[in-house]
C-alpha positions in Angstrom: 183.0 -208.0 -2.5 181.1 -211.3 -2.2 178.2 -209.4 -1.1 178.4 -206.8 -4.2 178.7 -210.0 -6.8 175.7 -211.7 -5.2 173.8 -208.0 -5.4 174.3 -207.4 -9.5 173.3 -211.2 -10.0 169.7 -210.9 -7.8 169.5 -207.4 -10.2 170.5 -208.5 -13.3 168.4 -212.4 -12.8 165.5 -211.1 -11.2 163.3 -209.7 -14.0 164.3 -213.4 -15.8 163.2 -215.2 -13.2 160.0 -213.3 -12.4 159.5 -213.7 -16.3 159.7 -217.4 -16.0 157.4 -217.3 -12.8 154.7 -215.8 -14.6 154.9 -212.2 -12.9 155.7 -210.3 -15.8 153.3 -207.9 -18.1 151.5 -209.6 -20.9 148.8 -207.7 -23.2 146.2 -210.4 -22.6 146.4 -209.3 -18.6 146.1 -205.6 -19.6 142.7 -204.0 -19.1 140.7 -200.8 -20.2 138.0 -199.8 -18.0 135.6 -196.8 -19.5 133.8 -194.9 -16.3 132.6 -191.8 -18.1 133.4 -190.2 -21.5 133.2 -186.9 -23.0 130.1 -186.9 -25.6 128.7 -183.3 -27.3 130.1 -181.5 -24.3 128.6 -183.6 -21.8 129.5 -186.6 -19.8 128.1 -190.0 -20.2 127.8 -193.1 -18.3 126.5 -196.4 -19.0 124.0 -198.2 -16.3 124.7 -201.5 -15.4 122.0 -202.6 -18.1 124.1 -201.6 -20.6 122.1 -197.9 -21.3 123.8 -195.0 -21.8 122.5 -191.8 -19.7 124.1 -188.3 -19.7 125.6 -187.8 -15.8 126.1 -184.1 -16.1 125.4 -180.9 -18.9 128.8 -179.3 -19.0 127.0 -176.8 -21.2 124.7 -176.2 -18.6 127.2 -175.4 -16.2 129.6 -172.8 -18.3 132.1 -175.7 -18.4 133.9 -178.0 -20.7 134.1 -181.9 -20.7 137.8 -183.0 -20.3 138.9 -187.0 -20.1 140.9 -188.1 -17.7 143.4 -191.4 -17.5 145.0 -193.0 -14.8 147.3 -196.1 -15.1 146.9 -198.8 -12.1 149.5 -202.2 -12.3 147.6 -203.6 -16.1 144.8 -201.7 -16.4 143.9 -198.4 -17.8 141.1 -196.3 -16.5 139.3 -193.9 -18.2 136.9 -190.8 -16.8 135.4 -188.1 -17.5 134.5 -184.3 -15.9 133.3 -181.1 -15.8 135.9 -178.4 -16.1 136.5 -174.9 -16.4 137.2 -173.3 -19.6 140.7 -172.8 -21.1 
């Protein structure tokens, strides 16, 4: 019973004290990251110059440009492909 009691407290104080640790989720430590994009059917890329170049025509290829997202911890990354048609 001891052992159930000391359970529920570890559960129920340890998102408070992670809080107070600094461990938890704030919006200043959440980051977007923009790989490719989806621009007139095509998908674009920037150089680490800062320029902007087309990677691939999906045009060209019969396809369509679709954006993908994927969630890692705090940050949010953002990409971009060549698909087949709906």
């Amino acid at each position: 019973m001891k052992t159930l009691i000391a359970a529920l407290l570890f559960v129920v104080a340890g998102p408070a004290m992670a809080q107070e640790n600094g461990l938890s989720s704030q919006s200043e430590d959440f980051t977007v990251d923009f790989i490719s994009w989806c621009e007139n059917n095509s998908v674009m890329m920037q150089n680490s110059d800062g320029s902007v170049y087309e990677r691939a025509n999906c045009s060209d290829q019969g396809l369509s440009c679709k954006t993908f997202q994927m969630h890692r911890l705090h940050k949010t990354i953002y990409t971009a492909a060549c698909v087949e048609k709906n």
